[in-house]
N, C-alpha and C positions, 0 to 999 in steps of 0.2 A: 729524437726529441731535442730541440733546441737548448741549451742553458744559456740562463739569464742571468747576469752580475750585476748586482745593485750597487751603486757606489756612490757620494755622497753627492748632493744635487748641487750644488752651489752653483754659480753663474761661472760659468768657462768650464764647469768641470762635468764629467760624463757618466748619465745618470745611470743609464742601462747598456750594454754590450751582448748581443747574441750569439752564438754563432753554432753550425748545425755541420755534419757529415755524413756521407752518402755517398755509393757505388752505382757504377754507371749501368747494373741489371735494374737498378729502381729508379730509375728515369721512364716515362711510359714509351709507350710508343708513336703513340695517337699524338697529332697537334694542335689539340684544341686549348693547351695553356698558354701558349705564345699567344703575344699580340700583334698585331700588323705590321710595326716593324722589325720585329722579332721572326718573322717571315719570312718578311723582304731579306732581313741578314742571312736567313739561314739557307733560302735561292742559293742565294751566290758563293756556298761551302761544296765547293765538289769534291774535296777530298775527305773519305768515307773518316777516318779518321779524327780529322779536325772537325768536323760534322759531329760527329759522335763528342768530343771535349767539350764542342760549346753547347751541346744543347745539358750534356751535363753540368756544367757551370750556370747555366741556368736556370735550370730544376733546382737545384739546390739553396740558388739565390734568391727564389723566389718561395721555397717552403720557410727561408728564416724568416722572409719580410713579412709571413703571416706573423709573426711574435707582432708584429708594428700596427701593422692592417688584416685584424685579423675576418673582416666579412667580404674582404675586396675578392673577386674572383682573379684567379693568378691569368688571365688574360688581358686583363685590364693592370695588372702588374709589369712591367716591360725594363729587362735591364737595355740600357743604350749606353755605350762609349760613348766619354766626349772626346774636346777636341786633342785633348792628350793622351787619347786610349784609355783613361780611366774607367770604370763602369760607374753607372749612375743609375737608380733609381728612380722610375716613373709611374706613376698610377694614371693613365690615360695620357695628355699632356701634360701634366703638373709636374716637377721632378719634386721628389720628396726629401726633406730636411735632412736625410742620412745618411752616411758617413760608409764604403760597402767597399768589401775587400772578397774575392773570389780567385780559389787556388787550386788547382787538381794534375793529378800524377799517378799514374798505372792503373788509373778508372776508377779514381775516389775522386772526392771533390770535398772541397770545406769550404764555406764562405761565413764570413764575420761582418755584423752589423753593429752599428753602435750611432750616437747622438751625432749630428754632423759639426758641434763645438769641436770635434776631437779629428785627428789623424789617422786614417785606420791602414795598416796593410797585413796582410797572414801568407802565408807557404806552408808546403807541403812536399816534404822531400822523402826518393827513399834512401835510407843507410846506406851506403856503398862505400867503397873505398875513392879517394879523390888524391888522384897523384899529386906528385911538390907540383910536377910543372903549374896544375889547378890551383895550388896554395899559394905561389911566386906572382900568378898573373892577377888573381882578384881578391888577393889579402893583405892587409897593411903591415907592415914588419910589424907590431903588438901581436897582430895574429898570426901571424907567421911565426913566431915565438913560444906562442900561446900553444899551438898547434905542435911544433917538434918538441915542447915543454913535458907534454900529457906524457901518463903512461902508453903503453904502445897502445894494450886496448883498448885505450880511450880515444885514439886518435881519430879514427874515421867517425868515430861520432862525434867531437869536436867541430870538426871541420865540418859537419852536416849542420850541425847545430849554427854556426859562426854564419855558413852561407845562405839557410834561411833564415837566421834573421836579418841577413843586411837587404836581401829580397824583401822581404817585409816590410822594411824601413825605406826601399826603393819603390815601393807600391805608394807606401803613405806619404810619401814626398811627390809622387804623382809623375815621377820619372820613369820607374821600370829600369832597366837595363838598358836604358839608353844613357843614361851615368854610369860618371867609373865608379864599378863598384869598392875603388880605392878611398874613396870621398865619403865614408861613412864606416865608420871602424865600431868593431862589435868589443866591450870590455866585459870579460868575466870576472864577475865577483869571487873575491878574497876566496871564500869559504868550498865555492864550487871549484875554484881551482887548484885550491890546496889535493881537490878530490882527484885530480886528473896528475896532479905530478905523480913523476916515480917514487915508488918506496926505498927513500935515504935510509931509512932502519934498518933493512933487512940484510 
């Protein structure tokens, strides 16, 4: 099921945000929700793999956008890159006024929709551990700090947390990782950080 955030309507600011998650066994099989060139794209994926990612990045972007359009047939729904690899939003030819963020890893997917007034990016990472070399090359000294700060168990998920959201911030800036991900530094609030230093008491 989709959730919906209402948030105050004022002019520049963003009324509704959706966003939905789903595994790559509940994508169908059949190609009758794709559109034409949703098609044409998916021809030209020979690798079984990347075939599999993006048709699931698509199902799943195209069950939120029923929060928006909700009697539209999802064939007539079409996600298309633009010219900056962004995803975009179409209902036949039209592209539609929203703002669409789609992210998936180990055969989930999330995508988040919201007003196109607003910025949107989301990520999806798993837990793992993320060597210094990882923290040295795509983290700002603050987080690099932030990071050797935490208690230990805190650390790798710090660092998970830190590197999706600057992915996120790198979606909605419409860049991706083709910026350094040094150029956008993630700050933890006072209260969550206090949570991750070491225990001085003890």
């Amino acid at each position: 099921m989709a959730h919906d955030r209402v948030m105050d309507g004022g002019e520049g600011v963003v009324s509704r945000i959706a966003y939905l998650m789903t595994f790559v066994d509940n994508v169908p099989t059949e190609d009758d929700w794709l559109g034409p060139r949703e098609l044409e794209r998916q021809a030209s994926l020979k690798v079984p793999k990347r075939r599999r990612e993006w048709r699931l990045g698509r199902w799943i972007a195209k069950r939120v956008l029923r929060s928006w359009r909700h009697n539209v047939p999802r064939s007539r729904l079409e996600i298309v890159p633009a010219d900056d690899g962004a995803p975009e939003a179409f209902e036949g030819e039209r592209r539609l006024p929203i703002a669409l963020s789609i992210t998936h890893r180990s055969n989930v997917a999330v995508c988040a929709v919201a007003d196109e007034v607003c910025r949107l990016g989301c990520d999806l990472e798993v837990l793992e551990p993320r060597s210094e070399l990882f923290v040295n090359d795509f983290f700002t000294e603050a987080e690099r700090t932030a990071v050797r700060s935490a208690a230990p168990a805190a650390r790798d998920w710090l660092a998970c947390l830190i590197w999706s959201a600057k992915e996120s911030a790198l979606k909605a800036l419409r860049t991706g990782l083709r910026r350094d991900t040094r150029t956008v530094e993630v700050e933890i609030p006072s209260a969550e950080h206090n949570l991750l230093m070491p225990d001085a008491q003890d």
